[in-house]
C-alpha positions in Angstrom: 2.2 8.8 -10.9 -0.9 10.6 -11.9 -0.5 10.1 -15.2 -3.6 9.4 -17.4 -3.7 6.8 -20.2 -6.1 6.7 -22.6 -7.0 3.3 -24.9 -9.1 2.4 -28.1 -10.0 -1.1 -28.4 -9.6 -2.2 -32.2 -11.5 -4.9 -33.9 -10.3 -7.3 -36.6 -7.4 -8.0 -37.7 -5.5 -6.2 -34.1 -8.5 -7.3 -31.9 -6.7 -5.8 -29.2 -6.9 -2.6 -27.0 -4.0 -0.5 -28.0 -2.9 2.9 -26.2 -3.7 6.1 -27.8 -2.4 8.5 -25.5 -0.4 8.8 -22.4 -0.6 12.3 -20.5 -0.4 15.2 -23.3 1.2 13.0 -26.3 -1.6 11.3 -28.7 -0.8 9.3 -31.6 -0.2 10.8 -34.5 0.7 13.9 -33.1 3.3 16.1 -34.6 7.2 15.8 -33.1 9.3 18.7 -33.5 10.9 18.0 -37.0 7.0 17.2 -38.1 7.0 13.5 -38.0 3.9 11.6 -36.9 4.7 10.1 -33.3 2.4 7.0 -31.9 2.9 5.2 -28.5 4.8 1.8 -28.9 5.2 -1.3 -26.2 8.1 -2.6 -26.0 8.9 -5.8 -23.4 12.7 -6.8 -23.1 14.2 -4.6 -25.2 12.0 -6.0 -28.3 8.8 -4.4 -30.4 5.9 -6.3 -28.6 4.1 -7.8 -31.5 0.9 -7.9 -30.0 -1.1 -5.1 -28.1 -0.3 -4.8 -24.3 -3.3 -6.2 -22.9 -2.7 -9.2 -25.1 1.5 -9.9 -24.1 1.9 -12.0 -21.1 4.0 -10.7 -18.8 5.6 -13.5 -15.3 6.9 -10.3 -13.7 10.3 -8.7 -13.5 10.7 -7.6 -17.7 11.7 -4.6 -18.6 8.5 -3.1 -20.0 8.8 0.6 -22.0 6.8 2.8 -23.7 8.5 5.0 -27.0 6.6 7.6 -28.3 8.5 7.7 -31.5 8.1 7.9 -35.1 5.8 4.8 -36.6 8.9 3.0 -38.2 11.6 4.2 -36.0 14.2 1.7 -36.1 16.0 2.8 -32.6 16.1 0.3 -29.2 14.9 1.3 -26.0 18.1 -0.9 -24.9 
C-alpha cells in the first residue's frame, strides 16, 4: 500500500528486530488523551510474545498490528 515501516533491531535480552514506526505513528508518541502509544503484533487474536521477524507464521493467521497504549488490555478480536 505504500506504507513505510521502519525497524530497530534490539540486542540482548529481545535479540529481535522490533517495529518502531509504521507510516506517521512512532512509538512512544503521544495519543490524544496523552498516553504513550507503541506498535504491537498480534497473530490469532493473541499478543505475539516474540518480535515479528522471530514468530513463525504457515500462512492463512490473522496477523494485526495495534498501535495502542503499552499495557492496553483490549483484543484485536
Amino acid at each position: 500500500s505504500g506504507t513505510s515501516v521502519e525497524v530497530q533491531q534490539y540486542g540482548e535480552p529481545l535479540d529481535a528486530k522490533m517495529v518502531v514506526a509504521i507510516g506517521p505513528d512512532r512509538n512512544g508518541d503521544a495519543g490524544a488523551l496523552g498516553l504513550h502509544l507503541f506498535w504491537q503484533f498480534w497473530v490469532e487474536c493473541t499478543y505475539a510474545s516474540a518480535g515479528a521477524d522471530l514468530t513463525p507464521l504457515q500462512g492463512g493467521e490473522h496477523v494485526a498490528w495495534v498501535f495502542a497504549p503499552e499495557h492496553w488490555e483490549g483484543t484485536v478480536c
